[in-house]
N, CA, C and O atoms as a GROMACS GRO file, in nm:
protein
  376
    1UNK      N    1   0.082  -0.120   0.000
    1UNK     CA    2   0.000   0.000   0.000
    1UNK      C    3   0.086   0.126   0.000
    1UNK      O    4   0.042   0.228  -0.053
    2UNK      N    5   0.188   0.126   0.047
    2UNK     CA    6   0.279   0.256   0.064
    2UNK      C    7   0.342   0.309  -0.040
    2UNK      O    8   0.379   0.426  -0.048
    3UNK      N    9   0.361   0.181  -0.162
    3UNK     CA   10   0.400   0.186  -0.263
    3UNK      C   11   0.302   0.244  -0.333
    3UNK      O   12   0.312   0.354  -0.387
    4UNK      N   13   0.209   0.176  -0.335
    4UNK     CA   14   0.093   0.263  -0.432
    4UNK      C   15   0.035   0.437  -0.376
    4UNK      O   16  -0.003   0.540  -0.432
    5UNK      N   17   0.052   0.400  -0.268
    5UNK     CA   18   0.037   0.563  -0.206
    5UNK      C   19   0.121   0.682  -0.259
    5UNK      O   20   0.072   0.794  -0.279
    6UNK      N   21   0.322   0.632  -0.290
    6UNK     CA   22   0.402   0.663  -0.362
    6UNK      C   23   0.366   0.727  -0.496
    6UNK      O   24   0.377   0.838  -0.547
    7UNK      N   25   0.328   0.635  -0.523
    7UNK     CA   26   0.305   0.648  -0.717
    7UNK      C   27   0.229   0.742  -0.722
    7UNK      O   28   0.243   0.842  -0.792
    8UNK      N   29   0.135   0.716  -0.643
    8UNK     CA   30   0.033   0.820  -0.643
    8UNK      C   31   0.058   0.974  -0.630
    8UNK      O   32   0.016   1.065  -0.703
    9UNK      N   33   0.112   0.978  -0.554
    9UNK     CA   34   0.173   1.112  -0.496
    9UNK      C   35   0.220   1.179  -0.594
    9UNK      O   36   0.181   1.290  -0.631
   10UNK      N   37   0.349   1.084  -0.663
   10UNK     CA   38   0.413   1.152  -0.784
   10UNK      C   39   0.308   1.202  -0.881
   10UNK      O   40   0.299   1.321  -0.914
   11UNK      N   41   0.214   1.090  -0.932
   11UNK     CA   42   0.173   1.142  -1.066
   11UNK      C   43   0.079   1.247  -1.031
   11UNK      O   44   0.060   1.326  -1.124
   12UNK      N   45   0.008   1.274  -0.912
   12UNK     CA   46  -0.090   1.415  -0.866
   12UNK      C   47   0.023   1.498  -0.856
   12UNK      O   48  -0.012   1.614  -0.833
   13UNK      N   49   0.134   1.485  -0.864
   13UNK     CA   50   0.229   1.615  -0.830
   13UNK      C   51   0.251   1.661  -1.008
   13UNK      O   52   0.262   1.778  -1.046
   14UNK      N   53   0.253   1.553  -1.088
   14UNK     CA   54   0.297   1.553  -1.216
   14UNK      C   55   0.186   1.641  -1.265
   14UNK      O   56   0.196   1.745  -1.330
   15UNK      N   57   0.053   1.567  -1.210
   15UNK     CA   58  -0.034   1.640  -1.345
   15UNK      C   59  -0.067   1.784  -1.228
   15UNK      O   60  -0.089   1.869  -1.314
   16UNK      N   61  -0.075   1.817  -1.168
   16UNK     CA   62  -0.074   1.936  -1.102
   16UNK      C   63   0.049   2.080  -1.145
   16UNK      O   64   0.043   2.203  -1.135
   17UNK      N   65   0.132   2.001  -1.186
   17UNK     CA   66   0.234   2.099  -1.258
   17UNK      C   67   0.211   2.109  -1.392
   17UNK      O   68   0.217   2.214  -1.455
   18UNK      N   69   0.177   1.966  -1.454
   18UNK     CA   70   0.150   2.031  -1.607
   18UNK      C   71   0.029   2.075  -1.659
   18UNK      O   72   0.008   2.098  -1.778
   19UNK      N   73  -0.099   2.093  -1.513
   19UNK     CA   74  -0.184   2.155  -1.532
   19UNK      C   75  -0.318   2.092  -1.602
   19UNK      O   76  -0.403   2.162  -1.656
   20UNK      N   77  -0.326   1.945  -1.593
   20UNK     CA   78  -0.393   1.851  -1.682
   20UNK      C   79  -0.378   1.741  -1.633
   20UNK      O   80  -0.289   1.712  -1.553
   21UNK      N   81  -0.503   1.630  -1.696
   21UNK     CA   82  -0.440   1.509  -1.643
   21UNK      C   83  -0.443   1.464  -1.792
   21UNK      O   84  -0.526   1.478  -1.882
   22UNK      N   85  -0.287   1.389  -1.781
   22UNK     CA   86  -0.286   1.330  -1.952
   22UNK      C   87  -0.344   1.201  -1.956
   22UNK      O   88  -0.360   1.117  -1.868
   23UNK      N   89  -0.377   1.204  -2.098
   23UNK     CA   90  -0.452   1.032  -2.144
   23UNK      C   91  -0.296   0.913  -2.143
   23UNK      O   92  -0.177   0.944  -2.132
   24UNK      N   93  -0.346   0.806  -2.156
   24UNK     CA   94  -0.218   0.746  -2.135
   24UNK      C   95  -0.113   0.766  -2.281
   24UNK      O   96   0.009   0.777  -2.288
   25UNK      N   97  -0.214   0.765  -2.384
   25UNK     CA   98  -0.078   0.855  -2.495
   25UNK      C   99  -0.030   0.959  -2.479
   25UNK      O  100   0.090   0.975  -2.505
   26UNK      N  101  -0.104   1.054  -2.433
   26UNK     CA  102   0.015   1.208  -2.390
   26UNK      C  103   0.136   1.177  -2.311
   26UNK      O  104   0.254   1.211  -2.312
   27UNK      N  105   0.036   1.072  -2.221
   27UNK     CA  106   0.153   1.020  -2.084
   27UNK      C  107   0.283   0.948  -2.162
   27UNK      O  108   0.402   0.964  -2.135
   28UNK      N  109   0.243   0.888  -2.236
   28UNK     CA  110   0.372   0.780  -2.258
   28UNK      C  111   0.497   0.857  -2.357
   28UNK      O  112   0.617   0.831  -2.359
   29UNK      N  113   0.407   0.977  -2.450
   29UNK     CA  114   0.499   1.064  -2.504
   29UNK      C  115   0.551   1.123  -2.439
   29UNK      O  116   0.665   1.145  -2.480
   30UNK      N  117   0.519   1.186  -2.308
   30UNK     CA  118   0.561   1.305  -2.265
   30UNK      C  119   0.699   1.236  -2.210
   30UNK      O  120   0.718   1.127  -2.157
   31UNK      N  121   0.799   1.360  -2.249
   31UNK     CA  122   0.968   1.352  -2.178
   31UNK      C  123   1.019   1.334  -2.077
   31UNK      O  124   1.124   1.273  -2.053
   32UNK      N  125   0.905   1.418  -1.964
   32UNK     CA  126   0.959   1.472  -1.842
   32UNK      C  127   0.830   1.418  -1.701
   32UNK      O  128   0.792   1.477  -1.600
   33UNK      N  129   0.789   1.255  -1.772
   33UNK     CA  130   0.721   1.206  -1.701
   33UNK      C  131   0.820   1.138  -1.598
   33UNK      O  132   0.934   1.104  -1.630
   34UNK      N  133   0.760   1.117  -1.451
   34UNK     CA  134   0.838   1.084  -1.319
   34UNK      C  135   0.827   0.942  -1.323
   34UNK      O  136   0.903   0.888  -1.242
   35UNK      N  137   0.761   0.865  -1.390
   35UNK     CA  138   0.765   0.708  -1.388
   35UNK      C  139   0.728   0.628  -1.536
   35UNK      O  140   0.648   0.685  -1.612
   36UNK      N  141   0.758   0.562  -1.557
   36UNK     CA  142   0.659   0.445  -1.652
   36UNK      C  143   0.557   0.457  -1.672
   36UNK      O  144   0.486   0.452  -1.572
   37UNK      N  145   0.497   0.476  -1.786
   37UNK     CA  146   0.364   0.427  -1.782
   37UNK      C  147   0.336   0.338  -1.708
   37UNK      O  148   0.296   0.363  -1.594
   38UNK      N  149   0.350   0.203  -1.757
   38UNK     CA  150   0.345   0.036  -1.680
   38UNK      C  151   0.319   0.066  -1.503
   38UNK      O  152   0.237   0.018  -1.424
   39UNK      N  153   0.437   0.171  -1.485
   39UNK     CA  154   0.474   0.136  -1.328
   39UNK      C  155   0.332   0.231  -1.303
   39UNK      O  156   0.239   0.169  -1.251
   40UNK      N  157   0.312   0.343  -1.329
   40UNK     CA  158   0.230   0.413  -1.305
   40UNK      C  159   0.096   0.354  -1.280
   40UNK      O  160   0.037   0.376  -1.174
   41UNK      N  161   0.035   0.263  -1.394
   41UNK     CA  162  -0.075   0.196  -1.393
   41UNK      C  163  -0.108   0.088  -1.318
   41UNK      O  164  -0.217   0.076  -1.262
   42UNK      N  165   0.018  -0.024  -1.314
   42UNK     CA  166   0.000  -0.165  -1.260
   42UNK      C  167  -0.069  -0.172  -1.115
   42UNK      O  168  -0.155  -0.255  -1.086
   43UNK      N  169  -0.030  -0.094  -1.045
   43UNK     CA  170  -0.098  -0.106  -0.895
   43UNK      C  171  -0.249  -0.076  -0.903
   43UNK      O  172  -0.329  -0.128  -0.826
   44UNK      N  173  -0.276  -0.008  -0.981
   44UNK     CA  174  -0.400   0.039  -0.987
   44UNK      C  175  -0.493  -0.048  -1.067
   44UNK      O  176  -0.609  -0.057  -1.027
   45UNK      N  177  -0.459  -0.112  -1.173
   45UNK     CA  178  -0.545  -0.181  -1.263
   45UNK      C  179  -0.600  -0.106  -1.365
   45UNK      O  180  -0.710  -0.150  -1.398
   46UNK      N  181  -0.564  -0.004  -1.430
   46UNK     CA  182  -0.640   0.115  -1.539
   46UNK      C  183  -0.578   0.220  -1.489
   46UNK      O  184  -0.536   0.220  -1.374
   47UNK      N  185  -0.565   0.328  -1.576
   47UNK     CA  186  -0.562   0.449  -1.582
   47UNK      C  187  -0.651   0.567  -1.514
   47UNK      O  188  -0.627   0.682  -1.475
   48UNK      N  189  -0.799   0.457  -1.519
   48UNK     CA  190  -0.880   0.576  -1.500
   48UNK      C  191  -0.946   0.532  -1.362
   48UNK      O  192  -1.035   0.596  -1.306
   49UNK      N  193  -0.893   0.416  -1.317
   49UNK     CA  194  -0.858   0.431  -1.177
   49UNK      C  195  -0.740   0.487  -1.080
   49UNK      O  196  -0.737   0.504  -0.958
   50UNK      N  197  -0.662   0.505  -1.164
   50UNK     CA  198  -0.540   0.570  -1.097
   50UNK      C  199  -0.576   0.748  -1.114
   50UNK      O  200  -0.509   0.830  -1.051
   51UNK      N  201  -0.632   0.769  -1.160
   51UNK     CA  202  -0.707   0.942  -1.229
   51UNK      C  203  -0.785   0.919  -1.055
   51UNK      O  204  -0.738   0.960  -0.949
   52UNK      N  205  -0.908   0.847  -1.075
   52UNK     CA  206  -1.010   0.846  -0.999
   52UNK      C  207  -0.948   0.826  -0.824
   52UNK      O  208  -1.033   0.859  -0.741
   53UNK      N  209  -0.841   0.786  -0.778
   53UNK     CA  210  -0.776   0.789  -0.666
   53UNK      C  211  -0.674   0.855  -0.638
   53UNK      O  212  -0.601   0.823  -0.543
   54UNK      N  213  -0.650   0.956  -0.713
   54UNK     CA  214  -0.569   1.103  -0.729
   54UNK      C  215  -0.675   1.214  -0.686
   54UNK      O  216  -0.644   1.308  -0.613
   55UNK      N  217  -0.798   1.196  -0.737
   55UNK     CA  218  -0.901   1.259  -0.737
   55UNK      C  219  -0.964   1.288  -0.583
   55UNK      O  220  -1.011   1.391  -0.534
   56UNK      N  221  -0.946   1.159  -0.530
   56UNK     CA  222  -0.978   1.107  -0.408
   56UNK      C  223  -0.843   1.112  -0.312
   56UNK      O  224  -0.858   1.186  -0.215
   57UNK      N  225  -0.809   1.095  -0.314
   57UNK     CA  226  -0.670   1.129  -0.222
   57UNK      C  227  -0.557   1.212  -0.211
   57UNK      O  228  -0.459   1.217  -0.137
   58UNK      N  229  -0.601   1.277  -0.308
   58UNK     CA  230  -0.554   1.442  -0.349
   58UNK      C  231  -0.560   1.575  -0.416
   58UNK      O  232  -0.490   1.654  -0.478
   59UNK      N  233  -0.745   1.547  -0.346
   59UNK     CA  234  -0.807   1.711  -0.394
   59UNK      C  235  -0.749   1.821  -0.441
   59UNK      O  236  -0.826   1.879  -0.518
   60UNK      N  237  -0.638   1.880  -0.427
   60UNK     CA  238  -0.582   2.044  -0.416
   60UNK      C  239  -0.493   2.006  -0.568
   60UNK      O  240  -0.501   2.078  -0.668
   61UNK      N  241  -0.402   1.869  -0.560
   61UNK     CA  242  -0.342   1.849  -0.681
   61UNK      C  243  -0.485   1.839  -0.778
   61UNK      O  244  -0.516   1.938  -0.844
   62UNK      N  245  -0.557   1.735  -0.783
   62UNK     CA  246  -0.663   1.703  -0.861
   62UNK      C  247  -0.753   1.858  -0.897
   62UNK      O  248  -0.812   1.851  -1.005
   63UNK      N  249  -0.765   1.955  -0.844
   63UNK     CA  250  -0.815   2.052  -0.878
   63UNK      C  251  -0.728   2.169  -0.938
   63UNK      O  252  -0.791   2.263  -0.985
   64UNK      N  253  -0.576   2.175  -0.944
   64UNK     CA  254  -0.488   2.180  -1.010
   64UNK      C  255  -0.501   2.153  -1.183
   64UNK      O  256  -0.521   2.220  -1.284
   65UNK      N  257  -0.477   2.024  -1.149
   65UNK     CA  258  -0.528   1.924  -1.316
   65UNK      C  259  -0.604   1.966  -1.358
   65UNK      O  260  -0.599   1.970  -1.481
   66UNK      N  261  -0.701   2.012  -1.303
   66UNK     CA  262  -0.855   1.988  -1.337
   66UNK      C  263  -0.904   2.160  -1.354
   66UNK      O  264  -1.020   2.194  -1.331
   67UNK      N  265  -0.820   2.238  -1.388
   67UNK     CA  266  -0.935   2.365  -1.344
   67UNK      C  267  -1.094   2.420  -1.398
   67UNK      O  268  -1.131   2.406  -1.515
   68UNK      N  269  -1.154   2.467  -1.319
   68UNK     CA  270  -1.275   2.473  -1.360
   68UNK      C  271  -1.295   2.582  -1.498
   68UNK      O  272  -1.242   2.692  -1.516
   69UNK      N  273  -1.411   2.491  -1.605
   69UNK     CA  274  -1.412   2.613  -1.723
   69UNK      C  275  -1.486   2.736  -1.648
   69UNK      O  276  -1.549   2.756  -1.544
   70UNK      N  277  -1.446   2.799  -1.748
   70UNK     CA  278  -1.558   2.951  -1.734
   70UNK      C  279  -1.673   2.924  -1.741
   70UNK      O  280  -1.713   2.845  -1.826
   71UNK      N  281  -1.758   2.988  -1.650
   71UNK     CA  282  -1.928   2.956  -1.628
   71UNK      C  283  -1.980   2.964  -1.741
   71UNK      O  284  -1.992   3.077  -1.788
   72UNK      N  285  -2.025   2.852  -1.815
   72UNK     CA  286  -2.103   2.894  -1.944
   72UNK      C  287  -2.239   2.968  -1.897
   72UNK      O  288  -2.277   2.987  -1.781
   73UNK      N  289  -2.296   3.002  -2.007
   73UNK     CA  290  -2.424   3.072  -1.968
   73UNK      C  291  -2.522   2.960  -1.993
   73UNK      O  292  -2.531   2.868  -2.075
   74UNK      N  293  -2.627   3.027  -1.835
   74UNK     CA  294  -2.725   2.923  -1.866
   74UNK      C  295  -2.875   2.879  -1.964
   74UNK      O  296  -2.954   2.966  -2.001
   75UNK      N  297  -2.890   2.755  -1.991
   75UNK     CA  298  -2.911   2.726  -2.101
   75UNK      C  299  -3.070   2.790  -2.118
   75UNK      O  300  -3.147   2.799  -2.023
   76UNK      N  301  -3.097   2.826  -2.238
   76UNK     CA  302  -3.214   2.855  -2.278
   76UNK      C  303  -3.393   2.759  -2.230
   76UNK      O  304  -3.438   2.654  -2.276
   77UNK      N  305  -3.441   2.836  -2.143
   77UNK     CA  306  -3.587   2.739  -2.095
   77UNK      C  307  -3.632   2.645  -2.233
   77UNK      O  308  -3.660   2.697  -2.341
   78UNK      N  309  -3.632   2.527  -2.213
   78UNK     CA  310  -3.685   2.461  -2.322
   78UNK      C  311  -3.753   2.470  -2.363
   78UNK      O  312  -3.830   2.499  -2.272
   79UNK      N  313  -3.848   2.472  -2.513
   79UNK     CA  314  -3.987   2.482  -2.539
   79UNK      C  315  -4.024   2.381  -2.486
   79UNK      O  316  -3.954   2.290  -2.442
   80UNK      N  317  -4.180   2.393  -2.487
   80UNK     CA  318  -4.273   2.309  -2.443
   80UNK      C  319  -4.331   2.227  -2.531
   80UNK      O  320  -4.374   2.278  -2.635
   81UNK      N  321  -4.345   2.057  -2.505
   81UNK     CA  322  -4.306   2.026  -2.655
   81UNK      C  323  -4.468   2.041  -2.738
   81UNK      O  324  -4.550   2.112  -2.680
   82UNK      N  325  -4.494   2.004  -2.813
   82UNK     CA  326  -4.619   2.019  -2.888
   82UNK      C  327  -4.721   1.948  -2.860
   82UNK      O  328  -4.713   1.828  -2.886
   83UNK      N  329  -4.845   2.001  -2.800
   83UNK     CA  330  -5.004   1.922  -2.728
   83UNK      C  331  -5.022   1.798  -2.893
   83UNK      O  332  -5.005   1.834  -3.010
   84UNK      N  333  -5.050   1.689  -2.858
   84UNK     CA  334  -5.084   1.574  -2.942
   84UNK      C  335  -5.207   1.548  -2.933
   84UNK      O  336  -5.247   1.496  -2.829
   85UNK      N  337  -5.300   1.575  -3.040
   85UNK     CA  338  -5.470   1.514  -3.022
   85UNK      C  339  -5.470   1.390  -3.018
   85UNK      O  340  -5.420   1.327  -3.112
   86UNK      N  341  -5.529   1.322  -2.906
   86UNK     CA  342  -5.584   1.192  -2.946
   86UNK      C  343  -5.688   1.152  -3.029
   86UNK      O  344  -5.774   1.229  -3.070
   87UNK      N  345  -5.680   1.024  -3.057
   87UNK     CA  346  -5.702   0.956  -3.194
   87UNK      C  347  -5.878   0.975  -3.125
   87UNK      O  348  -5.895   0.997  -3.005
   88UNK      N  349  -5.977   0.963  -3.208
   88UNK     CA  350  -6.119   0.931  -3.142
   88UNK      C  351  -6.102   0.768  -3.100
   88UNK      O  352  -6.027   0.696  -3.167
   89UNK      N  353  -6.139   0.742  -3.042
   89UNK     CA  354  -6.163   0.570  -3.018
   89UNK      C  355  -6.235   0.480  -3.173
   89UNK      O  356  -6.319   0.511  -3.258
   90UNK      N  357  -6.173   0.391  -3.155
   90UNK     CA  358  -6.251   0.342  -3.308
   90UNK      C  359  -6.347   0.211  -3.266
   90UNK      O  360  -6.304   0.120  -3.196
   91UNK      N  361  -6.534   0.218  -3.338
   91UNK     CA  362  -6.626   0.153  -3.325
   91UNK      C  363  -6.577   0.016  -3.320
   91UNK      O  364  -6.480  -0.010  -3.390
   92UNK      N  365  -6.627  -0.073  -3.251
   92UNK     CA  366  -6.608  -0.192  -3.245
   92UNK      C  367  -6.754  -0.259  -3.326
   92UNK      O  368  -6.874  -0.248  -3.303
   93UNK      N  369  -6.664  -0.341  -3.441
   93UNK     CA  370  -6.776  -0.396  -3.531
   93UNK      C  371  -6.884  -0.487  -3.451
   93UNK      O  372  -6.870  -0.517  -3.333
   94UNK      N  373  -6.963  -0.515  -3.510
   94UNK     CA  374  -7.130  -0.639  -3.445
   94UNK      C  375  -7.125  -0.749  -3.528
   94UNK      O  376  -7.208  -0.839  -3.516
   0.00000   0.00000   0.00000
């Protein structure tokens, strides 16, 4: 566990400096990454569990990565959709 706590640490420190969290191709290109891909992932089982427990165990980096967009504006009241006549009922033959 201490190990994976490790890894962890680094890569919330990583993507907190480069301001993003990379996909695992940015990751594996990038030069001035602090570990392996491989090493990075293996403890975790996925990528986007190792994202999701960065997220969780290191809010301030993870909001770093992550900054919030600009408030879009909010969205236009929907129309209301269009009243549908029902059919008359149809006679049942004798």
């Amino acid at each position: 566990m201490a190990n994976k706590r490790a890894i962890l640490k680094q890569m919330a420190d990583y993507f907190a400096e480069k301001g993003s969290m990379l996909t695992p191709t940015e990751y594996k290109a990038a030069d001035d990454a602090p570990i392996r891909y491989m090493v990075a992932k293996r403890p975790f089982g996925s990528w986007a569990r190792m994202q999701s427990m960065v997220r969780t165990n290191f809010p301030d980096q993870w909001a770093k990565a992550n900054p919030e967009p600009a408030a879009a504006p909010a969205p236009a009241e929907p129309k209301a959709a269009p009243k549908v006549a029902k059919a008359a009922p149809k006679k049942a033959k004798k």
